[in-house]
C-alpha positions as CSV (number, residue, x, y, z in Angstrom):
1,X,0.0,0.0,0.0
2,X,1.3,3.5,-1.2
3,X,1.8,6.2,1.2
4,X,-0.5,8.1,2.4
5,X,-0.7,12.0,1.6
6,X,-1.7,13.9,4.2
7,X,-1.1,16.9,3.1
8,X,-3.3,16.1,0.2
9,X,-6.1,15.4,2.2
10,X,-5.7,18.2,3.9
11,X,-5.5,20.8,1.0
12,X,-8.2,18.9,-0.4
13,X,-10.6,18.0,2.5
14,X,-14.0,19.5,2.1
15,X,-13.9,20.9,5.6
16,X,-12.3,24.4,6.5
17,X,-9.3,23.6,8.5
18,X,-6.1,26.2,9.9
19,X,-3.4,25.3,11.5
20,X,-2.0,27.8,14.4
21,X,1.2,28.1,16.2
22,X,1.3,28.5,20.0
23,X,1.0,32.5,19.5
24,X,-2.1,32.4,17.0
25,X,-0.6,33.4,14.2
26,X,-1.7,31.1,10.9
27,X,0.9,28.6,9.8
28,X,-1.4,27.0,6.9
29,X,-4.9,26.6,5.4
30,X,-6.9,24.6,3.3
31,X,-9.0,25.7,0.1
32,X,-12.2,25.3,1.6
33,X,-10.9,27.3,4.4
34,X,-10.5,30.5,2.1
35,X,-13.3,29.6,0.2
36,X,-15.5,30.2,3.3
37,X,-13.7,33.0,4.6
38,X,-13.1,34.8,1.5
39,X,-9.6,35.6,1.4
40,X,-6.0,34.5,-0.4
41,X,-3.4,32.5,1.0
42,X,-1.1,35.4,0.8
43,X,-2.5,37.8,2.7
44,X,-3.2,34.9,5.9
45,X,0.1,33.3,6.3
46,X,2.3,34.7,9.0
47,X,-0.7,36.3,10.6
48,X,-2.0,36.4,13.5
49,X,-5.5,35.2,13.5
50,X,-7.0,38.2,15.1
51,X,-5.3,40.9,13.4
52,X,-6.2,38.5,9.9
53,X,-10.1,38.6,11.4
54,X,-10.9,41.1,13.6
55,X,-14.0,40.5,15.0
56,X,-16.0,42.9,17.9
57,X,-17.6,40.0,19.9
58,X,-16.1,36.6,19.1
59,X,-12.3,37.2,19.5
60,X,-12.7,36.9,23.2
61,X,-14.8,33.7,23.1
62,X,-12.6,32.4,20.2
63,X,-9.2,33.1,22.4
64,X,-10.1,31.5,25.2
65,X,-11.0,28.6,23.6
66,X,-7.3,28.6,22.2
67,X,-5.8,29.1,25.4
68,X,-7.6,26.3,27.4
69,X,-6.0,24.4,24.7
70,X,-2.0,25.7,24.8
71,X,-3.1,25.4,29.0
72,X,-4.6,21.5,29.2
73,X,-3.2,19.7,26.2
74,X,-6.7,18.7,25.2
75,X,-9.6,19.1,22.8
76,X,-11.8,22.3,22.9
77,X,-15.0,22.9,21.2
78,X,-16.8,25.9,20.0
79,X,-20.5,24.6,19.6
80,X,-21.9,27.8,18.3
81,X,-20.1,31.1,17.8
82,X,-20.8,34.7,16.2
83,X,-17.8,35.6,14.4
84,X,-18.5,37.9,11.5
85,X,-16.3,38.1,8.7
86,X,-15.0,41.4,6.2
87,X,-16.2,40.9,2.7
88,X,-14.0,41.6,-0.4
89,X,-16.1,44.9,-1.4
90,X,-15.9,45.9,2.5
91,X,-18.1,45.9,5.1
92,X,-19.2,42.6,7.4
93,X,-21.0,39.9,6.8
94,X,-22.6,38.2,9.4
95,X,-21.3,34.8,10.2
96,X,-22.4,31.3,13.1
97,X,-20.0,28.8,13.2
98,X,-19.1,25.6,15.4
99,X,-15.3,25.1,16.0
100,X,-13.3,22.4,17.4
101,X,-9.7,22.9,18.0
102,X,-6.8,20.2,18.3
103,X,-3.6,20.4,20.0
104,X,-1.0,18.9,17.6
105,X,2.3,17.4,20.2
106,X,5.8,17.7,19.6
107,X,8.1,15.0,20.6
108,X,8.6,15.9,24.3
109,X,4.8,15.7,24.9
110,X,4.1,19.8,24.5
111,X,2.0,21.9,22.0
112,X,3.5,22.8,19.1
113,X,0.5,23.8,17.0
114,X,-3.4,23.8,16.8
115,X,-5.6,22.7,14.1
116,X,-8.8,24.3,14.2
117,X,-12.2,23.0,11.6
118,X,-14.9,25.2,11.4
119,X,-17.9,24.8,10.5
120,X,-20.2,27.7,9.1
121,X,-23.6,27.1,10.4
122,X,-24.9,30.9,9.9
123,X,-27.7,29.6,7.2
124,X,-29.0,26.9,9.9
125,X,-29.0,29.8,12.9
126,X,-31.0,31.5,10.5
127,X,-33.5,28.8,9.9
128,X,-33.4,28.6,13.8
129,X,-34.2,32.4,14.3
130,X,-37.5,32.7,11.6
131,X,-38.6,30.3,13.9
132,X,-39.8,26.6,13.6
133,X,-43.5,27.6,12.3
134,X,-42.0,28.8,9.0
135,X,-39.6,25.6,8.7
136,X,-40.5,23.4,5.4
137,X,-40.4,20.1,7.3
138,X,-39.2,18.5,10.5
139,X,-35.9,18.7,9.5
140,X,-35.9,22.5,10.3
141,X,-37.6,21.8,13.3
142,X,-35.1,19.5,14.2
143,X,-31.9,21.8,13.2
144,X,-33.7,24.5,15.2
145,X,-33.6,22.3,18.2
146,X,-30.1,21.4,18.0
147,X,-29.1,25.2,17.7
148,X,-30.9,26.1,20.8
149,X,-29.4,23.2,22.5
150,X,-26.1,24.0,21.3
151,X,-26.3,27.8,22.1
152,X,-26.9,26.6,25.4
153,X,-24.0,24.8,25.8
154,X,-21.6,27.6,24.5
155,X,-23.4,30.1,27.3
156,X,-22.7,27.7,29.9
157,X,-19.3,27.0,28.5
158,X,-18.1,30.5,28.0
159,X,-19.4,30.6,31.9
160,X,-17.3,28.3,33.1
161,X,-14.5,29.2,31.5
162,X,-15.0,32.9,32.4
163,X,-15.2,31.2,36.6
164,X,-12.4,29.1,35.8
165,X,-10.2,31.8,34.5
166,X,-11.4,34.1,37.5
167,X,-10.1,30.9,39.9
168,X,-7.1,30.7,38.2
169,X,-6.3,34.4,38.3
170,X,-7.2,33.8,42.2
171,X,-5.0,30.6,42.6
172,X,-1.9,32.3,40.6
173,X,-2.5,35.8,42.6
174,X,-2.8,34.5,46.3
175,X,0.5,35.3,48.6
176,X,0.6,32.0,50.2
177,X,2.6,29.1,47.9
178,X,0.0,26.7,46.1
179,X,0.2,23.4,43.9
180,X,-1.3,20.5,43.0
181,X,0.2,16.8,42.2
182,X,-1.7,14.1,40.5
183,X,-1.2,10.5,40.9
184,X,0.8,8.5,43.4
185,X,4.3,9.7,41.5
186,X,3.1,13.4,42.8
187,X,3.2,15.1,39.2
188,X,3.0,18.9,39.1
189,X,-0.7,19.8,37.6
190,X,-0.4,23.4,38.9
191,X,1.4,25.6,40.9
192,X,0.8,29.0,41.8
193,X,3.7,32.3,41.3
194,X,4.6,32.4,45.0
195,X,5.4,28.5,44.9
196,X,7.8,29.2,41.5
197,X,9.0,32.2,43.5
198,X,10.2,29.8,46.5
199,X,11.5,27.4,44.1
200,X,13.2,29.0,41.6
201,X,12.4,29.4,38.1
202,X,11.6,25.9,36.8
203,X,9.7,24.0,34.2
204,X,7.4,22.1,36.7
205,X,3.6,21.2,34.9
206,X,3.8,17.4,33.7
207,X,7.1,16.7,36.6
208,X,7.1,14.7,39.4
209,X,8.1,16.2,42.4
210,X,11.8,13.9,42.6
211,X,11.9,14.7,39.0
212,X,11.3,18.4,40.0
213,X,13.2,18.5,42.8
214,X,15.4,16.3,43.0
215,X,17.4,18.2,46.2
216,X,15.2,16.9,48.0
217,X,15.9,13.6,48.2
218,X,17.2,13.3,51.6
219,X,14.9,15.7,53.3
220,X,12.0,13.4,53.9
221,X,9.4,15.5,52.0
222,X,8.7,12.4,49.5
223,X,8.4,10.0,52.1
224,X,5.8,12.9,53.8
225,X,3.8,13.1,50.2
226,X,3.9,8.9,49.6
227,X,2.3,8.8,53.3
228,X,-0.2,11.0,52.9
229,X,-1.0,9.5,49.6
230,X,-0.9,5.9,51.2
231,X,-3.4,6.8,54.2
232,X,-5.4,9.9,53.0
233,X,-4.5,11.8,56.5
234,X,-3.4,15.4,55.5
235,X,0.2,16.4,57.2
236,X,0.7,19.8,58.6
237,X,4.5,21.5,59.0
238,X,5.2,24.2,61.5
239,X,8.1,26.4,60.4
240,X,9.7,23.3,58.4
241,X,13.5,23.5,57.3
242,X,13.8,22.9,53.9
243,X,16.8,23.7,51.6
244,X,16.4,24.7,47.7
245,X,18.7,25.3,44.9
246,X,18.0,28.7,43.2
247,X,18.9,30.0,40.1
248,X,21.1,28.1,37.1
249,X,23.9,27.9,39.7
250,X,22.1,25.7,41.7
251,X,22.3,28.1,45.0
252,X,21.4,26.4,47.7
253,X,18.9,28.4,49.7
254,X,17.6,27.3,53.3
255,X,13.9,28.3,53.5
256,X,11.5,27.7,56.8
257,X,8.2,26.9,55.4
258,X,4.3,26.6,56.9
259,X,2.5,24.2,54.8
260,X,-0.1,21.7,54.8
261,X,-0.2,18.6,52.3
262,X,-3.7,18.2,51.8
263,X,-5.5,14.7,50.1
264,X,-7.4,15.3,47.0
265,X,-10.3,12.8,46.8
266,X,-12.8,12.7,44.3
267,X,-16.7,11.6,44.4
268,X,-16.0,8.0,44.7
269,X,-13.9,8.6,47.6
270,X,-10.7,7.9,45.1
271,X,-7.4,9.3,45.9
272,X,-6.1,11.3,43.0
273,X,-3.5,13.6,44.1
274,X,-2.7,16.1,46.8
275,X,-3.1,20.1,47.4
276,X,-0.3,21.4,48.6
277,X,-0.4,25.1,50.6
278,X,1.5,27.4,52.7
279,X,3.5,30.4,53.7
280,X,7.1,31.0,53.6
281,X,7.8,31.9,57.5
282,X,11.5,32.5,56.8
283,X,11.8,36.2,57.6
284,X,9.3,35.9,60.0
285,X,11.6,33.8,62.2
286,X,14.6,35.9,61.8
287,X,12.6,39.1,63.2
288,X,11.5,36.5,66.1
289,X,15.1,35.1,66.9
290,X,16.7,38.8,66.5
291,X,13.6,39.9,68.6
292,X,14.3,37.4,71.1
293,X,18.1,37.9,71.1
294,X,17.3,41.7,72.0
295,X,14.9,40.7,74.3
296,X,17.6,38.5,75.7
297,X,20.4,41.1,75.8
298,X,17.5,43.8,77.4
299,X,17.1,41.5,80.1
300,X,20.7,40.9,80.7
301,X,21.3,44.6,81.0
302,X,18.3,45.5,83.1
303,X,19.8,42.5,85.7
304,X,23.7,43.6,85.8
305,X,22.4,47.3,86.0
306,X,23.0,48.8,89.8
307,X,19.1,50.3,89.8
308,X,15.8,48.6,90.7
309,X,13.8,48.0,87.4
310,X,10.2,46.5,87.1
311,X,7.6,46.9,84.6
312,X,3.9,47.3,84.5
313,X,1.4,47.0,81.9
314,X,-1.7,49.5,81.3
315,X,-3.4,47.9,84.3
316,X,-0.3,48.1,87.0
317,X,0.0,44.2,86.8
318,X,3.7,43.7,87.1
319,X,5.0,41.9,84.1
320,X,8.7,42.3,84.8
321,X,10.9,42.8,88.0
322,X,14.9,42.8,87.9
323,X,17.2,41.0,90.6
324,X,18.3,44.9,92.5
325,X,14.4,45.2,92.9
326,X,13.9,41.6,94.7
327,X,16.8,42.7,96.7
328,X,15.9,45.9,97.9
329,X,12.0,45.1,98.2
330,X,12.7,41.4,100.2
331,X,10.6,40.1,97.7
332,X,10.8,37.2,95.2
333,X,9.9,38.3,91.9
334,X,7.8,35.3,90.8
335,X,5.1,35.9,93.6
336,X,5.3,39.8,92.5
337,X,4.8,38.8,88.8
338,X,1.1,39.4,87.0
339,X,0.2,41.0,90.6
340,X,-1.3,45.0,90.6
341,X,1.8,47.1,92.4
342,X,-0.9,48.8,94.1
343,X,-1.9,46.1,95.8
344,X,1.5,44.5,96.7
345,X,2.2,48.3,98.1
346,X,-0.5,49.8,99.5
347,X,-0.2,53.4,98.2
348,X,-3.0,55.7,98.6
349,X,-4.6,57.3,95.0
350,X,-3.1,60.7,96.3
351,X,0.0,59.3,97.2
352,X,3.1,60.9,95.7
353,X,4.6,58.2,93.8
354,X,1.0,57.1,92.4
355,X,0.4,60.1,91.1
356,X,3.7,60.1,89.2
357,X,2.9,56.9,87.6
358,X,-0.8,58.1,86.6
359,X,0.9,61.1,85.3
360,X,3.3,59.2,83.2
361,X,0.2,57.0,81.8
362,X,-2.0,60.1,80.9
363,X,0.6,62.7,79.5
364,X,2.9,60.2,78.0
365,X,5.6,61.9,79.8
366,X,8.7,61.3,82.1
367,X,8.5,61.8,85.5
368,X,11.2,61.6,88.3
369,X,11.0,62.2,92.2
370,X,11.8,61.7,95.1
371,X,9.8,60.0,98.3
372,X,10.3,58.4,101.0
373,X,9.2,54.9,101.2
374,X,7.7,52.8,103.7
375,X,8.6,49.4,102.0
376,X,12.6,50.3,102.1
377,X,12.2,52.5,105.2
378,X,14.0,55.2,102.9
379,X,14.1,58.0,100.7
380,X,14.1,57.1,96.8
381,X,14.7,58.6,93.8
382,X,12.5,56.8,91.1
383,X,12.3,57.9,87.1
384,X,8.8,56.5,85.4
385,X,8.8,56.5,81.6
386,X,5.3,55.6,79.4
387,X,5.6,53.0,76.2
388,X,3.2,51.5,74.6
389,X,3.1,48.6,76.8
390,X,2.6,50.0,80.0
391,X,5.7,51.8,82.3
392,X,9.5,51.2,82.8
393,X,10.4,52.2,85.9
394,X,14.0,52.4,87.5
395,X,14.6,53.7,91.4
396,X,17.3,53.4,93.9
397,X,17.8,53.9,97.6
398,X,19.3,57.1,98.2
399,X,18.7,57.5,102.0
400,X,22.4,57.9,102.5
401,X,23.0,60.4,99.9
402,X,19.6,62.0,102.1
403,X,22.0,61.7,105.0
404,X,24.8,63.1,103.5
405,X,23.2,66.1,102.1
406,X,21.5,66.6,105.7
407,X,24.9,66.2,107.1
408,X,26.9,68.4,105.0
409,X,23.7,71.3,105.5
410,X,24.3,70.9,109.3
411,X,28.3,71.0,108.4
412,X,27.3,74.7,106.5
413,X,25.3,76.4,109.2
414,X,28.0,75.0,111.2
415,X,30.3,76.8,109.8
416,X,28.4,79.7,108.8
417,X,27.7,79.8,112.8
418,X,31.4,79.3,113.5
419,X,32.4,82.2,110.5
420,X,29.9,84.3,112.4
421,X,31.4,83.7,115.6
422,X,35.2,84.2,114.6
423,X,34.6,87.3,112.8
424,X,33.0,88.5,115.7
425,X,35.7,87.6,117.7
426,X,38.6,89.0,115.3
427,X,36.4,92.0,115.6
428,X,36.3,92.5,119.5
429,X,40.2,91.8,119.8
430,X,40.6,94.6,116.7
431,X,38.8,96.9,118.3
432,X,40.3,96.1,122.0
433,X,43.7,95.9,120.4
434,X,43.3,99.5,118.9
435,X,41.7,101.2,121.9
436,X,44.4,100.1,124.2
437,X,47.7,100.6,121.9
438,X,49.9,103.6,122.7
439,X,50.7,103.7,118.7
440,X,49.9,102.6,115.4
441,X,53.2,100.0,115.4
442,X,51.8,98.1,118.6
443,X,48.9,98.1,117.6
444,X,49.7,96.6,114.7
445,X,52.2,94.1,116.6
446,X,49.4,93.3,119.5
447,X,47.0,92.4,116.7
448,X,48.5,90.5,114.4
449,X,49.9,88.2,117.8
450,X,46.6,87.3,119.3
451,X,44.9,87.1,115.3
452,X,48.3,84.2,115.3
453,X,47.1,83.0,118.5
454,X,43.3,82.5,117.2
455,X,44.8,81.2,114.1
456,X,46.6,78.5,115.9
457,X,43.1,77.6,117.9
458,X,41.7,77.0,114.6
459,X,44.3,75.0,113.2
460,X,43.9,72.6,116.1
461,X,39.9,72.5,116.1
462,X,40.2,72.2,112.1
463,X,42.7,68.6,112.9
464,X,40.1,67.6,115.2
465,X,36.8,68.0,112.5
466,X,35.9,71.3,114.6
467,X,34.7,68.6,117.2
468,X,36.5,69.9,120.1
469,X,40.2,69.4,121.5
470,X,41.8,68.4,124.1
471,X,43.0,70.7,127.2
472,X,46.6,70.1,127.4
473,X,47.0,70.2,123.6
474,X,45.3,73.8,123.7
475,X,48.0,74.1,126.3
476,X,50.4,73.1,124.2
477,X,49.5,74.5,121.4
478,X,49.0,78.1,122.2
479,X,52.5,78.4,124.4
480,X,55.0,76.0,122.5
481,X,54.0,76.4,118.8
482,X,52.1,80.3,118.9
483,X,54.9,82.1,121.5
484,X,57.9,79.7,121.1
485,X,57.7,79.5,124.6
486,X,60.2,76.5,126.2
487,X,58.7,73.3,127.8
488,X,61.4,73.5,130.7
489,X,60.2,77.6,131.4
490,X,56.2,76.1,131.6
491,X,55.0,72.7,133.5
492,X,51.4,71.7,133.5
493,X,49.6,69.3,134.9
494,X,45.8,67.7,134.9
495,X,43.5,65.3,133.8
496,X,42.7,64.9,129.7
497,X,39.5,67.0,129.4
498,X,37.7,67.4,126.2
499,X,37.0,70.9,125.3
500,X,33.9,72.0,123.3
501,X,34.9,74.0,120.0
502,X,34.2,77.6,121.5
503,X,35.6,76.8,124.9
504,X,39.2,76.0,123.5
505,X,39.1,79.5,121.3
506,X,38.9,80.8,124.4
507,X,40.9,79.3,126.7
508,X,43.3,79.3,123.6
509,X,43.1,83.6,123.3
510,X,43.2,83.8,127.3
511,X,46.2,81.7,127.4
512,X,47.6,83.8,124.9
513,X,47.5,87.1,126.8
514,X,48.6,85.5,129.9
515,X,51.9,84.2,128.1
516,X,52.6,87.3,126.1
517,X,52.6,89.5,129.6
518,X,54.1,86.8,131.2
519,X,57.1,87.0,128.4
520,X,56.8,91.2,128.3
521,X,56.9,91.7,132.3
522,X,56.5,88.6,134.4
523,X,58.2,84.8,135.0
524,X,58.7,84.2,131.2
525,X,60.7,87.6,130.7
526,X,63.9,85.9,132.5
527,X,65.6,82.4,132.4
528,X,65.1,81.8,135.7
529,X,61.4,82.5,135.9
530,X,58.6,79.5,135.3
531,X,55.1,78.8,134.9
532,X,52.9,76.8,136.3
533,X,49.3,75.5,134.9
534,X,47.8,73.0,136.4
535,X,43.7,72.2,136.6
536,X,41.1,70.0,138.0
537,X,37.9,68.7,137.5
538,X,34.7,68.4,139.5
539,X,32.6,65.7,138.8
540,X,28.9,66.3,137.2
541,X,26.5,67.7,140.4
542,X,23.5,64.9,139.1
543,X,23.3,62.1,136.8
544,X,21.3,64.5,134.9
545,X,24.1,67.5,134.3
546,X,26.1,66.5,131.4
547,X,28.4,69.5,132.0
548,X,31.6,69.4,134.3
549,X,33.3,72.4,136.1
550,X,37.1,73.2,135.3
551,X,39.6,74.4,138.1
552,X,42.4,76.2,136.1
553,X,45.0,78.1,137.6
554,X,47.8,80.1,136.0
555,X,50.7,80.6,138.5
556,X,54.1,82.7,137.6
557,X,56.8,82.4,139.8
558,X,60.6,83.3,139.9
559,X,60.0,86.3,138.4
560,X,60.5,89.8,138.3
561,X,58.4,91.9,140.7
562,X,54.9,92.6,139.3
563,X,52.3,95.1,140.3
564,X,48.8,95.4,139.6
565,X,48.3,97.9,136.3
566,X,46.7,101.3,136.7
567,X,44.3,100.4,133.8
568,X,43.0,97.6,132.9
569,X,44.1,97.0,129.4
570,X,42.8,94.0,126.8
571,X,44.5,91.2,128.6
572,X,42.2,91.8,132.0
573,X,39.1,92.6,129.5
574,X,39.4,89.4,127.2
575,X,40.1,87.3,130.8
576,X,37.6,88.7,133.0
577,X,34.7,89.5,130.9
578,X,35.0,87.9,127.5
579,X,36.5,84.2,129.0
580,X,34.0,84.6,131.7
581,X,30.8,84.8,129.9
582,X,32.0,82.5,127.2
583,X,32.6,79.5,130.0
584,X,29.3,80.5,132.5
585,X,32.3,81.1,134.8
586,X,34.5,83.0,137.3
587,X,38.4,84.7,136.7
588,X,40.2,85.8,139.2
589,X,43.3,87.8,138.3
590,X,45.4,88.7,140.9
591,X,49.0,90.5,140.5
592,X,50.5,89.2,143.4
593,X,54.3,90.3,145.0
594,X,55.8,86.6,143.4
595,X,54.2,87.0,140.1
596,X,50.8,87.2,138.7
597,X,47.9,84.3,139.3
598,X,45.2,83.2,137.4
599,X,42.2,81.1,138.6
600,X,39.4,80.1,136.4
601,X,36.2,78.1,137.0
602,X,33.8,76.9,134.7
603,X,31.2,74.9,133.4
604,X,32.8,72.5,130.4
């Protein structure tokens, strides 16, 4: 048997037939086919169909037809379509025709080009549209019939393919990753652009998955898919690792994925493949391990800082309480935890501190002070600042900076009190010095000795913290180290006595002007001449009387006759008047024939 010409057949078939490529455009034609639409061979091939027949209402119908073809691989049929076609002389002639159109395969299974037959049915809709009363016989009747029926089936056709185009928009649009797999080797039907996005850009439709995917082998995702093939039991993955090669150098890409494989069963309760869905979760679990990590560092800060911390949120639950908080409140924090601070702490609504944290939740402000609290026992300094969570609060104990600040405002009245007092006094012995000097050099000699002398006072009540000194190193002080007065000259003797800081200045200035007449006219003027200062003390009178009384005596002897002055000049002033009222006490000063003698009693 010859041969056979298909080809000729084709150019020769009464039938219109066209052959299309995979962008529409007309590869070929047969005679009957120009016949019927009126044109030449030349002016077709090349074409694209719809620029070659432009057409108001059928080129949508008539393209989607085509495209369900290029998109399944199967059959489509055009029962009855309105596509009017341009006559020679111009103008349109209206045309009803009933297409089917073929997918031709290449060698690897894919469409390579689509042969469409027509046929031209506009004289039977026609017949169909005077009506069957008008037919000649039943054969009209008949053809009528089959025209309704058959634009019935094109409405409802070009219905479902406008819904199945509007779910496949849907499925190809929606964020999350989408595919389906067919048959018990798991072979890609459809997947959506977020799944091709995830894997990379590859030919998937008509692949298994291990022929897909082959990376991934030895992560257990086929075993998943065979077992949920196998039992029908969907599987669901929680942030599952997964690792992909991307790109044409095979980049290997670790992903964390949400999915669900989901059974696809159909009426007869047959398993035919499986819907597989999800979200990549990948960045989502960086911001959640970085968030955590912050979180993490935060909370080692806030318990290695030296300040109390705790949080609350917008209904004064605690929700966080550092390790210096626990410490200072005596508290463990896990019993303080989800607890209302108002009722761990009784605080009154007027309360200082509660008003500083209302404060800081209505104006969305800072505020700092400090209170003293009952719960330390102490004063505390406390900052409160609002987020959107609730309050962050930090505070401290600062009852010994309290203390110290008291301290050092009782250590500057002190001083300003003792500054008051000494500039009073270097007042009195200027003014004393100057009424009783003969001239403006003695003057200026007497002063700037006893100024020396209250200098030196200082000095010692300075070493001591202004706290007070001792008796004998007043003593000591004023004779040896202020006059240069010799230790083998004075002797003293007594008891150690503590002084109070205003009773040494002036036992300090009295000594003074005993020593410097004592060196100008009595014992001390000549070698053989001594001094002798000796006290005693008389115990409290009661339990109750914290002060003591002092017995001091100043004796000269040895030294050159003395005789009582015919004025009395600063000395006698400063000793009996000044020392007197300073101490609550008596001084006798007596300028006896052996030298002169000093008695003094007071209250210490």
């Amino acid at each position: 048997m010859p041969p056979i010409d298909f080809s000729l057949i084709f150019s020769h078939s009464p039938n219109p037939y066209v052959l299309l490529d995979t962008r529409f455009a007309l590869v070929d034609m047969n005679d009957a086919y120009l016949r019927v639409t009126m044109r030449e061979r030349a002016e077709l091939v090349g074409r694209s169909m719809f620029e070659a027949f432009p057409s108001d209402g059928g080129a949508d119908v008539l393209r989607a037809s085509l495209e369900r073809v290029l998109e399944t691989g199967q059959v489509d049929h055009l029962p009855l379509i309105r596509y009017d076609i341009a006559r020679p002389e111009g103008g349109f002639e209206e045309r009803y025709w009933s297409a089917t159109h073929t997918p031709l395969l290449d060698a690897s299974g894919a469409v390579a080009l689509i042969l469409q037959h027509t046929v031209d049915v506009t004289e039977l809709h026609r017949l169909r549209s005077r009506g069957p009363e008008n037919a000649p016989d039943v054969v009209a009747r008949i053809e009528t019939d089959v025209f309704h029926r058959a634009e019935a089936v094109s409405h409802t056709n070009r219905l479902l393919d406008a819904e199945r185009l509007r779910l496949r928009s849907l499925f190809d649009q929606a964020p999350g990753f989408m595919a389906v797999l067919t048959g018990p080797s798991h072979v890609f039907e459809l997947a959506n652009a977020a799944y091709l996005d995830i894997v990379g850009a590859r030919d998937l439709i008509g692949l298994s998955v291990r022929e897909a995917l082959p990376e991934l082998e030895d992560q257990a995702f086929f075993l998943l898919l065979d077992e949920v093939y196998r039992t029908g039991r969907p599987f669901i993955g929680r942030a599952q690792p997964i690792t992909l090669h991307r790109g044409s150098a095979a980049e290997r890409t670790l992903f964390h994925l949400d999915f669900i494989y989901q059974p696809i069963i159909d009426a007869s309760g047959t398993m035919t493949g499986i819907f597989v869905q999800g979200h990549d979760v990948t960045e989502r679990l960086r911001a959640e391990e970085a968030l955590a990590a912050s979180h993490s560092q935060m909370r080692e800060i806030l318990e290695t800082i030296s300040e109390a911390f705790y949080a609350i949120d917008p209904q004064d639950r605690f929700t966080y309480v550092n390790r210096k908080a626990e410490e200072l409140w005596g508290r463990p924090r896990d019993g303080l935890i989800g607890q209302v601070i108002w009722d761990v702490f009784d605080r009154a609504p007027d309360s200082e501190i509660r008003r500083a944290h209302l404060r800081a939740s209505v104006l969305g402000s800072a505020q700092r002070l400090e209170y003293f609290s009952e719960a330390l026992g102490g004063w505390v300094e406390s900052s409160i600042y609002p987020g959107p969570t609730g309050l962050s609060v930090f505070f401290r104990d600062i009852t010994e900076r309290h203390r110290n600040e008291e301290r050092r405002q009782l250590m500057v009245n002190e001083l300003n009190h003792r500054v008051k007092n000494s500039l009073a006094v270097v007042q009195g012995i200027a003014s004393q010095t100057l009424r009783a000097a003969r001239d403006l050099d003695q003057a200026r000699s007497d002063l700037t000795a006893r100024l020396v002398a209250l200098a030196r006072a200082h000095d010692l009540l300075t070493s001591e913290s202004w706290e007070g000194a001792d008796l004998a190193e007043v003593v000591r002080a004023t004779l040896e180290s202020g006059l240069g007065v010799q230790g083998r000259q004075v002797v003293t003797s007594g008891p150690s006595l503590r002084l109070s800081p205003n009773a040494a200045l002036s036992l300090a200035l009295a000594l003074h002007e005993l020593a410097t007449n004592a060196i100008k006219y009595g014992a001390l003027s000549v070698e053989a001449g001594r001094v002798e200062i000796s006290w005693a003390i008389d115990p409290p009178i009661d339990a109750a009387t914290v002060e003591r009384g002092l017995r001091l005596s100043w004796t000269e002897r040895d030294g050159p006759p003395v005789a009582a002055p015919l004025r009395r000049g600063f000395g006698s002033r400063l000793l009996q008047r000044g020392l007197a009222a300073e101490l609550h006490g008596t001084v006798d000063l007596a300028f006896e024939p052996d030298g002169v003698v000093c008695r003094i009693e007071a209250l210490v």
